[in-house]
C-alpha positions as CSV (number, residue, x, y, z in Angstrom):
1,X,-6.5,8.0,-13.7
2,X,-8.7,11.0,-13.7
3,X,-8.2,14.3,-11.3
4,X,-9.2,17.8,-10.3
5,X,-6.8,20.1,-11.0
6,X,-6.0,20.6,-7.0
7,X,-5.7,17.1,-6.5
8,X,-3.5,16.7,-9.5
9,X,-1.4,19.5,-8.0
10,X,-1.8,18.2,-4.3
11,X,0.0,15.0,-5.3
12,X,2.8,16.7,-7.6
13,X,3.7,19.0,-4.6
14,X,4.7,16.1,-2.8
15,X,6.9,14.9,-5.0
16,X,8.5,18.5,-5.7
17,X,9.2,18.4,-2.4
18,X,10.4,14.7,-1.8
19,X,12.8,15.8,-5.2
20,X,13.7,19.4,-3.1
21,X,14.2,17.8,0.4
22,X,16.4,14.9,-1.4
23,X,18.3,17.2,-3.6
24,X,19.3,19.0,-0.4
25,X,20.1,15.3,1.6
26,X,22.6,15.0,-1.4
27,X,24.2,18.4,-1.2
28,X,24.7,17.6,2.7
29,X,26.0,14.4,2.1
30,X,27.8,15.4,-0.6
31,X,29.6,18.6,1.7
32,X,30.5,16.2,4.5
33,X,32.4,14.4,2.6
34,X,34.1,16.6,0.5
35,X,35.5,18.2,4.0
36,X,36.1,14.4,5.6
37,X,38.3,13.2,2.1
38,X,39.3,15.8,0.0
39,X,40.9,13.5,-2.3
40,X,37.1,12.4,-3.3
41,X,36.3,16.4,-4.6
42,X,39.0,16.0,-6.8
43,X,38.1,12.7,-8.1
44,X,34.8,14.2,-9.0
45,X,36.2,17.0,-11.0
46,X,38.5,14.8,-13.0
47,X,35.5,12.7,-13.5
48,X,33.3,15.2,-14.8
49,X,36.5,17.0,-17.1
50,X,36.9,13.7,-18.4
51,X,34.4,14.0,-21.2
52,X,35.4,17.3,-22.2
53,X,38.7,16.1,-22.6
54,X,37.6,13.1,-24.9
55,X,35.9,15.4,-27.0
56,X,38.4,18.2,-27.3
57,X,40.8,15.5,-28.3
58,X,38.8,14.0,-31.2
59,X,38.2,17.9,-32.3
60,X,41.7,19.0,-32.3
61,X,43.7,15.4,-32.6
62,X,41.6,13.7,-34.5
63,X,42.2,10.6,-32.4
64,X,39.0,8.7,-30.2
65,X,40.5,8.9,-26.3
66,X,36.9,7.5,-25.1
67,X,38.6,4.0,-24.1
68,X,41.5,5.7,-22.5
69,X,39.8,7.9,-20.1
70,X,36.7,5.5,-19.1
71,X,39.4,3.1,-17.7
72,X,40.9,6.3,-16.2
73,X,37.5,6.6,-14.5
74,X,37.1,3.3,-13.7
75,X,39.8,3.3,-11.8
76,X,39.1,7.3,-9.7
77,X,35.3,5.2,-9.5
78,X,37.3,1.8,-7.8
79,X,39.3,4.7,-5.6
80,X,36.1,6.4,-4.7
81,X,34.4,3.3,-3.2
82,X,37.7,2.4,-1.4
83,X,37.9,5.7,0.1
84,X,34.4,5.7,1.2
85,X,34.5,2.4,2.6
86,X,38.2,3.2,4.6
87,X,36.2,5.9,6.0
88,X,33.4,4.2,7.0
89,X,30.5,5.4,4.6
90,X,28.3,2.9,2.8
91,X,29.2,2.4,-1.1
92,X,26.0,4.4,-2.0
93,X,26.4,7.2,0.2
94,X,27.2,9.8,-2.8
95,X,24.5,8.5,-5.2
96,X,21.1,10.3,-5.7
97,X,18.5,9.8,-3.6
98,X,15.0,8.8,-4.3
99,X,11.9,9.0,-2.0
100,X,10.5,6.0,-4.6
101,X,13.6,4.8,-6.9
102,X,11.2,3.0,-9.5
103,X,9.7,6.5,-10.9
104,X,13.0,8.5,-9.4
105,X,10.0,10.8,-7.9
106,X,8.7,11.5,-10.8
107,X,5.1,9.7,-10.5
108,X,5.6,8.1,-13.9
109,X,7.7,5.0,-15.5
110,X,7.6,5.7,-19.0
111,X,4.0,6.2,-19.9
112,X,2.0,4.8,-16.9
113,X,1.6,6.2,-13.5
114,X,3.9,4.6,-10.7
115,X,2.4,2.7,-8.3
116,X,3.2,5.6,-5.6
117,X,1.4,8.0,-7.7
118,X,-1.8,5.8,-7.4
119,X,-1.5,5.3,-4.3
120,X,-0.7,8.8,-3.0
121,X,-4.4,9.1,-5.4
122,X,-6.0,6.6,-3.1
123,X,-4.3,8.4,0.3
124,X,-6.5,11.5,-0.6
125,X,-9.7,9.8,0.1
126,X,-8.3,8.6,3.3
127,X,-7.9,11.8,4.8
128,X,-11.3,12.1,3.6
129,X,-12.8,9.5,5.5
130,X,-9.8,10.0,8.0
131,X,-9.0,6.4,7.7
132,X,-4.9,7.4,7.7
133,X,-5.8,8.4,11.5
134,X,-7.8,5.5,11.7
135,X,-4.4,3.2,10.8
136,X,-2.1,4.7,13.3
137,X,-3.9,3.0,15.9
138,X,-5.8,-0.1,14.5
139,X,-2.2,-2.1,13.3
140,X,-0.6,-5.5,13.8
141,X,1.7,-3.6,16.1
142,X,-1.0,-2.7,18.6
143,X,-3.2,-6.2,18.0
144,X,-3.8,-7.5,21.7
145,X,-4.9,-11.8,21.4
146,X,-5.5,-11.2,25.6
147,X,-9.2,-10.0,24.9
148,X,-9.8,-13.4,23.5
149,X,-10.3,-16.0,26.2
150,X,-8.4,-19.0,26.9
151,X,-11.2,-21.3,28.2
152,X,-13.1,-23.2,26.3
153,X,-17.0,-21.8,24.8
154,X,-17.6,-25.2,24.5
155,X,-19.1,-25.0,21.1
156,X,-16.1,-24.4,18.8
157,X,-13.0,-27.1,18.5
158,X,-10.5,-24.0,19.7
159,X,-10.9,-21.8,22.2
160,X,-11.3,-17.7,21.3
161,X,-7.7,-17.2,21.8
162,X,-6.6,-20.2,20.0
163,X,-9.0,-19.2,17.6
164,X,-7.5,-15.5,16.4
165,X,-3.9,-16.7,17.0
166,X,-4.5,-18.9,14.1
167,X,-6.1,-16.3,11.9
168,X,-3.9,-13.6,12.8
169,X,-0.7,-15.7,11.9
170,X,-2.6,-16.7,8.4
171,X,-3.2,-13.4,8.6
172,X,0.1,-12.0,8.4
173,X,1.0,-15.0,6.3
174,X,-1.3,-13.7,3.6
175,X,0.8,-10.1,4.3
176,X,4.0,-11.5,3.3
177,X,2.8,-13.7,0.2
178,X,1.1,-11.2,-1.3
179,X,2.9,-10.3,-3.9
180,X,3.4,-13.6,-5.2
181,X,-0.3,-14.9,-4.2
182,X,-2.5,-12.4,-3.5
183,X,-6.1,-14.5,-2.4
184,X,-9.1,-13.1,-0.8
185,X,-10.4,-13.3,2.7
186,X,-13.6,-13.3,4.6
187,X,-14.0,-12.7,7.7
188,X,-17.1,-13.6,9.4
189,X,-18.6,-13.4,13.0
190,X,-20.8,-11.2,15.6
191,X,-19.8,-7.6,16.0
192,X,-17.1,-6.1,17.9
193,X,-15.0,-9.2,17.4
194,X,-11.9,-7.6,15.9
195,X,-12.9,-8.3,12.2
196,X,-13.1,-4.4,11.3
197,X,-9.7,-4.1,13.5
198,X,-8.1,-7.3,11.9
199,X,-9.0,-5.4,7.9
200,X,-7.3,-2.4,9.2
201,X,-4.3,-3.8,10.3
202,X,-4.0,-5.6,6.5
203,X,-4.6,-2.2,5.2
204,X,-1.9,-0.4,7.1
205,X,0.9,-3.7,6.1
206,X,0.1,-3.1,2.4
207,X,0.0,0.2,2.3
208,X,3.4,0.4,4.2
209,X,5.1,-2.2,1.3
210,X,3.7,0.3,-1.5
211,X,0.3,-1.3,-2.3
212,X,-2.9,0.5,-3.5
213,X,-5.3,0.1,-1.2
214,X,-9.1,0.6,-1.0
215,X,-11.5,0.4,1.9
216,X,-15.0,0.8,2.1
217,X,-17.4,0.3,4.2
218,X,-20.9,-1.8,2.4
219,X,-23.8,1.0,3.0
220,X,-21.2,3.5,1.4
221,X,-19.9,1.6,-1.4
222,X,-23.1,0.2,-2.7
223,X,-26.0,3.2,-1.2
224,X,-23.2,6.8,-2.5
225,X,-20.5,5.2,-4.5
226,X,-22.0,3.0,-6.8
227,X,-25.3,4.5,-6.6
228,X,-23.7,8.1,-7.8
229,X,-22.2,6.4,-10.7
230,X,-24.7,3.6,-12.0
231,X,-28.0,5.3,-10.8
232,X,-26.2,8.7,-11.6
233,X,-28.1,10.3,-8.8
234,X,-25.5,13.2,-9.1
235,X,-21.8,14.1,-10.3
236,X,-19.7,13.6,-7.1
237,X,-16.5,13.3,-8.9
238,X,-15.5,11.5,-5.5
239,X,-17.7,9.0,-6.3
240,X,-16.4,8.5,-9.7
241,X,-13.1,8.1,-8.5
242,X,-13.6,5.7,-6.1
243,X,-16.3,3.2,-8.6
244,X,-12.5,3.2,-10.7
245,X,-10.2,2.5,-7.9
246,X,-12.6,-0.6,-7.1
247,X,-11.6,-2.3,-9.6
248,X,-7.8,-1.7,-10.3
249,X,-6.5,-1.0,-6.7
250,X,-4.1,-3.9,-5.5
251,X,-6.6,-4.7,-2.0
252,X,-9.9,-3.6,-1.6
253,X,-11.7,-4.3,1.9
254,X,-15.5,-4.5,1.8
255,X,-16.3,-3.8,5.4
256,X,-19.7,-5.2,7.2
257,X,-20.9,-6.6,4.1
258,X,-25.0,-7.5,5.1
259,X,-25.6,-4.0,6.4
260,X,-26.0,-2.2,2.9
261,X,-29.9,-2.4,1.9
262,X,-29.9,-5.3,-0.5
263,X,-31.8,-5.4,-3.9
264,X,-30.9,-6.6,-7.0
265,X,-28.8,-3.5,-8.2
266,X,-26.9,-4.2,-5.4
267,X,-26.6,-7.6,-5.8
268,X,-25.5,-7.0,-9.7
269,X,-22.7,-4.0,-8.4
270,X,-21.1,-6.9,-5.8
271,X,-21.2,-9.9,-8.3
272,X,-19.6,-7.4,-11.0
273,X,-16.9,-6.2,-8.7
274,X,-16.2,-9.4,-7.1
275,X,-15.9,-11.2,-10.6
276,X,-13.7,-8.8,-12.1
277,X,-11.3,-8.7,-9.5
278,X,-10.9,-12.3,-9.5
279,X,-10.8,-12.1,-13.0
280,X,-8.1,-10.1,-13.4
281,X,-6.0,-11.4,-9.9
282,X,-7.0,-8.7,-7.5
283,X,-7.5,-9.5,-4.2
284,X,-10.2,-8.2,-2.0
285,X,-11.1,-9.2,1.8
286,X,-14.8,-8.8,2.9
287,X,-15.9,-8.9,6.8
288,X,-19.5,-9.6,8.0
289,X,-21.3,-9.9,10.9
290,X,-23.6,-12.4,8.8
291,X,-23.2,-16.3,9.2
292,X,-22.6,-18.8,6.1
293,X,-26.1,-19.7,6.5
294,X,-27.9,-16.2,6.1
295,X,-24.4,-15.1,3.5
296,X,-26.2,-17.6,1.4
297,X,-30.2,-16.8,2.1
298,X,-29.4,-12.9,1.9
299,X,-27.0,-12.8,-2.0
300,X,-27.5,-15.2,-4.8
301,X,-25.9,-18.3,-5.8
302,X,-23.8,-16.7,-8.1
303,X,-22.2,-14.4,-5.3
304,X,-21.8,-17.5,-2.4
305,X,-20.4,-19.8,-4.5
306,X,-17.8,-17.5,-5.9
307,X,-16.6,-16.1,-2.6
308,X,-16.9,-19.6,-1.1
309,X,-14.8,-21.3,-3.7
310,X,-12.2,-17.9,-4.0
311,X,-11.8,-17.1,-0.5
312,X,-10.1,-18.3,2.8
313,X,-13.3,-18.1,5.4
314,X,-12.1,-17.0,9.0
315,X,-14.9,-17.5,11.8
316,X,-14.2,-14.9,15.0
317,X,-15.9,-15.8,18.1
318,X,-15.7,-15.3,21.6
319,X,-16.4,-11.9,24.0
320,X,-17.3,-8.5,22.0
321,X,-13.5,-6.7,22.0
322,X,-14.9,-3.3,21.7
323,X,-17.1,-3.8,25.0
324,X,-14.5,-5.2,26.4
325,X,-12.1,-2.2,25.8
326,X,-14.5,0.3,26.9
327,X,-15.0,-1.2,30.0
328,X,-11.4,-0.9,30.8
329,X,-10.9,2.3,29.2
330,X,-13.6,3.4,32.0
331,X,-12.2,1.7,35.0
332,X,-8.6,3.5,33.9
């Protein structure tokens, strides 16, 4: 993963200051304690004596004490625990603390980025597009199903509200098998249905269990993004960034796929990243306001088979939501 310099340093200031603001929790912690059971400050110190003593011993005595005093410790580590639970503190009150315990907020696990380095990466072109403000609205949390009628439109099998119950519980389903399963969505229907909404709300979930996630709208992906890169109409390293992260992020939403001005670079650029993600078991959810029928007459074969074959199709129908809110948003 490639960065500016100030992005670089924008994301290792956060963890200097998760590892500051941690190191300080444990002091606190640490304090309390220590004035609560005095016997456990002592423990401590004969703890961390204890090596010096082995190896003082072996220097002057010539005799290995190692076995002796790590059943000594054992035993002040057994008293600890009691202590702490007699007291009512959880067993890991005293241990170190980590804002992400796989890299112990370090960004890296060995070699590679952590998973919270990429996507603290990916949460810098949020605030760019201010999707992070967009998220603290547009959530499961805040999903109303009482836009969606209850009668009838006597042309669908369910009504409206039967209709997005169904999808937003497969929905959430989808949420919690992810990290086994993973799959790909499309969601498909007029505007102002809740399919924008509904991709927002799987963007938050992820992003809140650690997952990299990517969203884009079509006209920006395919007309700046890819176009900056492949037709290298200029260097916006923003654009370079972004052309990467389609490809290896964990989810990436292409939102109102149809609108983009289709050709056949653009055709070749959505083919490419659709196969590869596949390919290599990354998931990706696409809303349109296109039907099946004009999905099919507006890509190629290629592109409708794959996604037909790949992805779980969810059609939304019934009143436009976003008129619907605005109306009462005016009458309040």
């Amino acid at each position: 993963m490639a960065f500016s310099n100030s992005q670089y340093d924008e994301i290792m200031n956060m963890y200097y200051k998760n590892q500051i603001e941690n190191r300080a929790l444990e002091q606190s912690r640490k304090e309390e304690v220590y004035n609560t059971i005095p016997r456990i400050e002592e423990i401590d110190r004969l703890i961390a004596v204890s090596s010096i003593d082995a190896v003082r011993s072996r220097l002057k005595k010539g005799t290995d004490t190692t076995a002796a005093i790590k059943e000594r410790n054992q035993a002040l580590i057994a008293e600890k625990a009691d202590l702490l639970k007699t007291h009512g503190y959880a067993a890991d009150f005293l241990k170190p603390i980590y804002t992400c315990p796989m890299c112990k907020d370090t960004g890296r696990i060995e070699h590679e980025y952590c998973s919270c380095f990429k996507q603290a990466a990916i949460s810098l072109l949020y605030k760019q597009s201010t999707l992070d403000k967009i998220l603290q609205v547009e959530n499961f949390e805040n999903f109303d199903l009482h836009y969606y009628p209850k009668e009838s439109d006597g042309i669908h099998p369910y009504t409206p509200y039967e209709n997005m119950s169904n999808i937003l519980n497969k929905t959430k389903s989808f949420i919690e098998t992810f990290d086994k399963e993973g799959g790909n969505l499309l969601f498909y229907g007029e505007t102002g249905l809740g399919k924008t909404y509904l991709s927002n709300c799987i963007a938050k979930a992820l992003l809140d269990r650690q997952h990299t996630v990517l969203y884009q709208t079509s006209i920006h992906l395919f007309e700046e993004v890819c176009g900056d890169v492949i037709m290298k109409k200029n260097q916006n390293p923003d654009s370079r960034k972004t052309y990467r992260y389609l490809y290896n992020c964990d989810l990436l939403i292409i939102d109102d796929l149809g609108t983009e001005f289709t050709n056949s670079f653009v055709s070749s650029e959505l083919y490419d990243i659709l196969n590869t993600r596949m390919r290599e078991g990354k998931s990706t959810v696409i809303s349109t306001n296109l039907n099946l029928q004009e999905l099919t007459e507006r890509y190629s074969d290629r592109i409708t088979t794959r996604i037909f074959a790949e992805y779980k199709v969810y059609n939304f129908y019934g009143d436009n939501i976003r008129l619907a809110k605005r109306r009462k948003a005016i009458q309040q």
